[in-house]
N, C-alpha and C positions, 0 to 999 in steps of 0.2 A: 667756436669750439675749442679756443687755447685754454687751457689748465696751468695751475700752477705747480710746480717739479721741486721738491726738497731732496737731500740724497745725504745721509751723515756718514760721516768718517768711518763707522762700522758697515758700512754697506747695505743701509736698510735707509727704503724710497717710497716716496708715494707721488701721488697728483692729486690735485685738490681743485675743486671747481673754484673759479674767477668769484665769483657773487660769497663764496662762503667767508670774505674779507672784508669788513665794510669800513668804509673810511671815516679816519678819525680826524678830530679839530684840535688846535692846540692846547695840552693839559694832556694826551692821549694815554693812555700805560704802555698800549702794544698791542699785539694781538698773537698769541700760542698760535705755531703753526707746526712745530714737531714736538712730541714728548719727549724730553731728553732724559736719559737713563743711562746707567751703565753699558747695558744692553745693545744702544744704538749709537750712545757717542754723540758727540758734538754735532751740528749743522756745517756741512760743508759747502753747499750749491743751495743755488734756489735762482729759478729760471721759469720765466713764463713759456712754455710749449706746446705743438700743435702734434694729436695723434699724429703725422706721419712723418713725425721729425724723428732724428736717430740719436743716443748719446753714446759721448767716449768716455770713461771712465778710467782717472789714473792713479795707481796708488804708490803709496811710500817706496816700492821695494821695484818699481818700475812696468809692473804688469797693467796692462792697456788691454782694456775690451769695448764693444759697442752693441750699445743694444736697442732694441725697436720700443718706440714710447710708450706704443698703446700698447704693449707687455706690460704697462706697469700699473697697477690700481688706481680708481679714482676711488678715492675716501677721503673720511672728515678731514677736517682741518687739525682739530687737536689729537690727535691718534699717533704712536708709533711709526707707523708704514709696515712694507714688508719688505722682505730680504731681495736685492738684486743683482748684489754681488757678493759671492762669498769669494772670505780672504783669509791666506795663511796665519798662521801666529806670530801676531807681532806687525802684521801690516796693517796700513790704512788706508781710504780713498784720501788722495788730496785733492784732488781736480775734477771737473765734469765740465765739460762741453758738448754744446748743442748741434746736431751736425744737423742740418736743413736737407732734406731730398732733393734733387733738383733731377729733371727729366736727365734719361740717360743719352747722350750726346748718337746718334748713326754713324757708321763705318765713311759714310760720303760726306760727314761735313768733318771730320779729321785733317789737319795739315798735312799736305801732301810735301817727302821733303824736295828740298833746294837743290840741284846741281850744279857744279860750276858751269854748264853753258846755258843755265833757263836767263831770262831778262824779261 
């Protein structure tokens, strides 16, 4: 069920299905995976990810957000995307990372603290 995650410096993302990539032999050209434009800007990230994985999103001017995967479309492979972050004038994304879900930890397996007379 992993997808693959583009995200350009304009704040526009998409997912793309695994299969819509097919592997090339040496001689290869590449293969379009964002439409790059004015509009969208350069390729920043690209991440292979699973609906219940979360991203953090960093830009130029220091603003940090996180958002849930499967918010974000699966479409073609050569396509735009769409907007997922929008960003003031003059800023960019730089960074995206992939934050993994992990079960939320219970109150009883918490470290309990240390006082000076436990042993």
């Amino acid at each position: 069920d992993a997808s693959i995650l583009v995200v350009s410096e304009k704040g526009f993302g998409k997912r793309s299905v695994l299969g819509d990539y097919r592997v090339q032999r040496r001689g290869g050209k590449g293969i379009i995976t964002l439409k790059k434009t004015g509009k969208t800007g350069s390729m920043v990230a690209l991440k292979e990810v699973l609906p219940e994985d979360e991203l953090m999103m960093i830009t130029r001017h220091g603003v940090i957000i996180r958002v849930p995967v499967k918010g974000i479309r699966v479409i073609g492979r050569n396509t735009q995307g769409v907007k997922v972050m929008n960003l003031d004038a003059g800023d960019l994304v730089v960074d995206v990372a992939r934050v993994i879900r992990e079960e939320d930890a219970t109150p009883e397996e918490a470290e309990s603290p240390v006082t000076a007379g436990d042993s």
